[in-house]
C-alpha positions in Angstrom: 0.0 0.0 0.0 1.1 3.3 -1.0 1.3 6.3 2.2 0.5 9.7 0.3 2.0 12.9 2.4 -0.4 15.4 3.6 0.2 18.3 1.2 -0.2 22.0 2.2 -0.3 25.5 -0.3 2.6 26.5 -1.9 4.1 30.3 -1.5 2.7 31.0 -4.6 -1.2 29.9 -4.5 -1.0 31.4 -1.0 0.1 34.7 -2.7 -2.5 34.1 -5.9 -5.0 33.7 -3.0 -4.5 36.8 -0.9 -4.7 38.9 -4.0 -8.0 37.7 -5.1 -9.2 38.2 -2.1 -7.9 41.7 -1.7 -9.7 42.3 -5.5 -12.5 41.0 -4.0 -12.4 43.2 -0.9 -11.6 46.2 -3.4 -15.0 45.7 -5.4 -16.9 44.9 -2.1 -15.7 48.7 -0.5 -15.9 50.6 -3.9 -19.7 49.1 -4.3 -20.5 49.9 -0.6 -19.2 53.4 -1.2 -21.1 54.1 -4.3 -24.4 53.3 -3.0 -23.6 55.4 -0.2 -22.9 58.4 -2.2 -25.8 57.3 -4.1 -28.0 57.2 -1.4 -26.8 60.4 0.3 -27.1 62.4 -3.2 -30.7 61.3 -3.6 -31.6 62.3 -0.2 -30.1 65.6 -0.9 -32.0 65.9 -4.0 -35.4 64.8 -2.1 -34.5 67.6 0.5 -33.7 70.1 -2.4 -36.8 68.9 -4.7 -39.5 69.9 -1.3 -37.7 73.4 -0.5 -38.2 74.3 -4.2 -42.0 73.0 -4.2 -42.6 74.8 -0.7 -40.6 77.7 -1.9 -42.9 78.3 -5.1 -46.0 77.2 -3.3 -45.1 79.8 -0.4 -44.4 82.9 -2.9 -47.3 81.9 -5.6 -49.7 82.1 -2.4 -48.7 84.9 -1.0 -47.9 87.7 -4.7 -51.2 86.0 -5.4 -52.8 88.0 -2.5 -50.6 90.7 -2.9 -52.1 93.9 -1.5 -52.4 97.6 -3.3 -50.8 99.1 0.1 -50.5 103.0 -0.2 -48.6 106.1 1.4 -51.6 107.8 2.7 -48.8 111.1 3.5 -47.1 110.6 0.3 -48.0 113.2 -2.7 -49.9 111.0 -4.9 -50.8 108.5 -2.9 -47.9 105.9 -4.2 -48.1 102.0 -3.9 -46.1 100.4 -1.7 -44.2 97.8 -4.4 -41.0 98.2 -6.3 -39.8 95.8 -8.7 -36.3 94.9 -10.0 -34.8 92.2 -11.9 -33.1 91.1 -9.0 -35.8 91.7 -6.2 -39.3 92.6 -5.5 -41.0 94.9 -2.8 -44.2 94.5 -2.3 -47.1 94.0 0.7 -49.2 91.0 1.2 -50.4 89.3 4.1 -47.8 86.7 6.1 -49.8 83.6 7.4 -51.1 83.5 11.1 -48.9 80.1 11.7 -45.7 82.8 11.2 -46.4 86.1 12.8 -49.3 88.1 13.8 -52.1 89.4 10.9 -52.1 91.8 9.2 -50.5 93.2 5.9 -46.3 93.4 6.2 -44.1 94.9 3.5 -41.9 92.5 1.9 -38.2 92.2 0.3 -37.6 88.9 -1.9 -33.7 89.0 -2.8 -30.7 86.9 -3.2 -28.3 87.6 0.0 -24.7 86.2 0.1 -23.6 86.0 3.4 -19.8 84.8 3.4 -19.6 81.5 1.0 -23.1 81.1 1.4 -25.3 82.0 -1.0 -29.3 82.5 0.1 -33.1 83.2 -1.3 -34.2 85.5 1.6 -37.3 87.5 2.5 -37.8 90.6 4.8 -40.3 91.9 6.2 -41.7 94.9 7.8 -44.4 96.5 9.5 -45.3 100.0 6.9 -46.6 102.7 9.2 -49.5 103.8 7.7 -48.4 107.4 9.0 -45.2 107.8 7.5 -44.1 110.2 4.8 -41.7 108.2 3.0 -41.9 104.1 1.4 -41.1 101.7 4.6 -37.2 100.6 4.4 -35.8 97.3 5.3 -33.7 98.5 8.5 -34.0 95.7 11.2 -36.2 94.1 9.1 -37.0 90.3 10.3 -35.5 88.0 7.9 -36.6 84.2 7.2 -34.7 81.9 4.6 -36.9 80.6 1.6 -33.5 78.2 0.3 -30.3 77.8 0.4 -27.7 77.4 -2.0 -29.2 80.1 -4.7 -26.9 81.3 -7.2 -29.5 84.6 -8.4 -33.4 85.6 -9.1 -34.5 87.0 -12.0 -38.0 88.6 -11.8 -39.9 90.0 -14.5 -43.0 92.1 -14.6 -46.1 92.2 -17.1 -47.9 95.5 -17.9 -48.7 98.6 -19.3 -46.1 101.4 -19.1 -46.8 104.2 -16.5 -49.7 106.5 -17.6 -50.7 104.1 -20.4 -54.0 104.1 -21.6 -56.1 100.0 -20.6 -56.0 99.9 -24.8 -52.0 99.8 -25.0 -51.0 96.4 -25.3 -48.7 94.9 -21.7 -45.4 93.3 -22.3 -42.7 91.9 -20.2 -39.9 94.0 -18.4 -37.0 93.7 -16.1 -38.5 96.7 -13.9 -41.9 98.2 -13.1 -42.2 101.7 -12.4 -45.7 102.4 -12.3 -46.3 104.0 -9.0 -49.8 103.5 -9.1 -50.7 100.2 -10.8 -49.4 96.9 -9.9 -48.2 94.3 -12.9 -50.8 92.3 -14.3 -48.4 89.2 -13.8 -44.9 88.7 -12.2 -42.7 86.2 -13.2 -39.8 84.5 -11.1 -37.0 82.4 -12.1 -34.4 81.3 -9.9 -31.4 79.6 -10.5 -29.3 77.1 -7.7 -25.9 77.1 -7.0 -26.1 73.2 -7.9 -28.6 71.6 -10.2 -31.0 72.6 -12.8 -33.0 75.8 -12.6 -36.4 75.9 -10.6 -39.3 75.7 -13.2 -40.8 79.3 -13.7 -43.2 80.7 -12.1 -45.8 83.1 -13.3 -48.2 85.2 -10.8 -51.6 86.9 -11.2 -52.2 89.6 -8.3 -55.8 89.3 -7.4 -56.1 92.5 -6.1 -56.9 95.5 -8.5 -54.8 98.5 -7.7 -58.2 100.5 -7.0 -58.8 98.4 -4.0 -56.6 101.0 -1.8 -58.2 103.7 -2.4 -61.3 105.6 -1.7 -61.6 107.4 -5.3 -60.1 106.0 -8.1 -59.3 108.1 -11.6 -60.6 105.6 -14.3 -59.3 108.0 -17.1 -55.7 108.5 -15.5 -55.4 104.9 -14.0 -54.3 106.7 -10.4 -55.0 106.9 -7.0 -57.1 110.5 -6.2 -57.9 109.8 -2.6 -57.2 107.1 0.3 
């Protein structure tokens, strides 16, 4: 009968195995890693995705109901809006939930604050007394989003003084003093991603609605 010797690895399968099974362990790290990253960029996108939605839902709600406030000891009688292409003034009502009633005078802008780059609003409380447009001194200030690279507004109307027969177009500022736009658009564009989709604004509120006599054949305010 023939005694066969126990045999054991040689140098060189031993060395063939460790570095399959450090390929092995390569793959199994670099998978775990990139369904990490995977998971952690689509929950950032989820979280980006619902501050946009709340964002538009928030601002189409509120320049919806935006309100033809007026400087009752201003010549004229002026609204209380100004619109730029890169922010909007303008006074609405802030929901109960946030603050107390009542109609507040807003500030939509883009605000960098050191590397960080944010879609703010400000608000006030216009004193119906005052002889000059409210400012935005120690204004309370809430964060809409964060990460915004810049807003571009734009305004659809009629210019100043035109006659209701004049066609309205688009423009990157509204200077009418004593009609709102018929429509305000906003676009807004992240630091990171693709741009928000547009959004486009009726006001409700006809600009004769603050005030007690209304010049139909000048389109202006006559009396408060």
């Amino acid at each position: 009968m023939i005694e066969r010797r126990a045999r054991g690895f040689t140098l060189l399968e031993l060395t063939v195995a460790l570095v399959i099974l450090g390929l092995i362990s390569a793959l199994l790290f670099g998978s775990l890693s990139l369904a990490g990253r995977s998971w952690d960029g689509g929950e950032a996108k989820v979280a980006q995705v619902n501050e946009m939605r709340q964002t538009q839902e928030y601002l189409r709600a509120q320049l919806s109901s935006e309100f033809p406030l007026r400087g009752r000891k201003i010549n004229e009688f002026p609204l209380h809006f100004f619109g730029d292409r890169d922010e909007i003034h303008y006074a609405a009502a802030l929901p109960s939930r946030v603050a107390e009633g009542g109609i507040y005078y807003f500030r939509l802008a883009v605000v960098k604050d050191g590397d960080k780059s944010r879609l703010v609003q400000e608000r006030v409380i216009p004193d119906p007394e005052a002889k000059a447009e409210p400012e935005f001194r120690d204004a309370d200030r809430s964060v809409l989003a964060e990460g915004i690279a810049e807003i571009r507004i734009g305004y659809f109307g009629r210019e100043p003084g035109a006659a209701e027969l004049e066609t309205p177009t688009w423009r990157d500022r509204w200077d009418d003093k004593h009609r709102l736009p018929l429509m305000v658009r906003i676009d807004v564009k992240p630091e990171k991603g693709a741009p928000w989709p547009q959004l486009v604004v009726e006001p409700r509120q006809a600009p004769e609605a603050g005030c007690r006599a209304w010049d139909i054949n000048r389109g202006r305010c006559v009396g408060v």
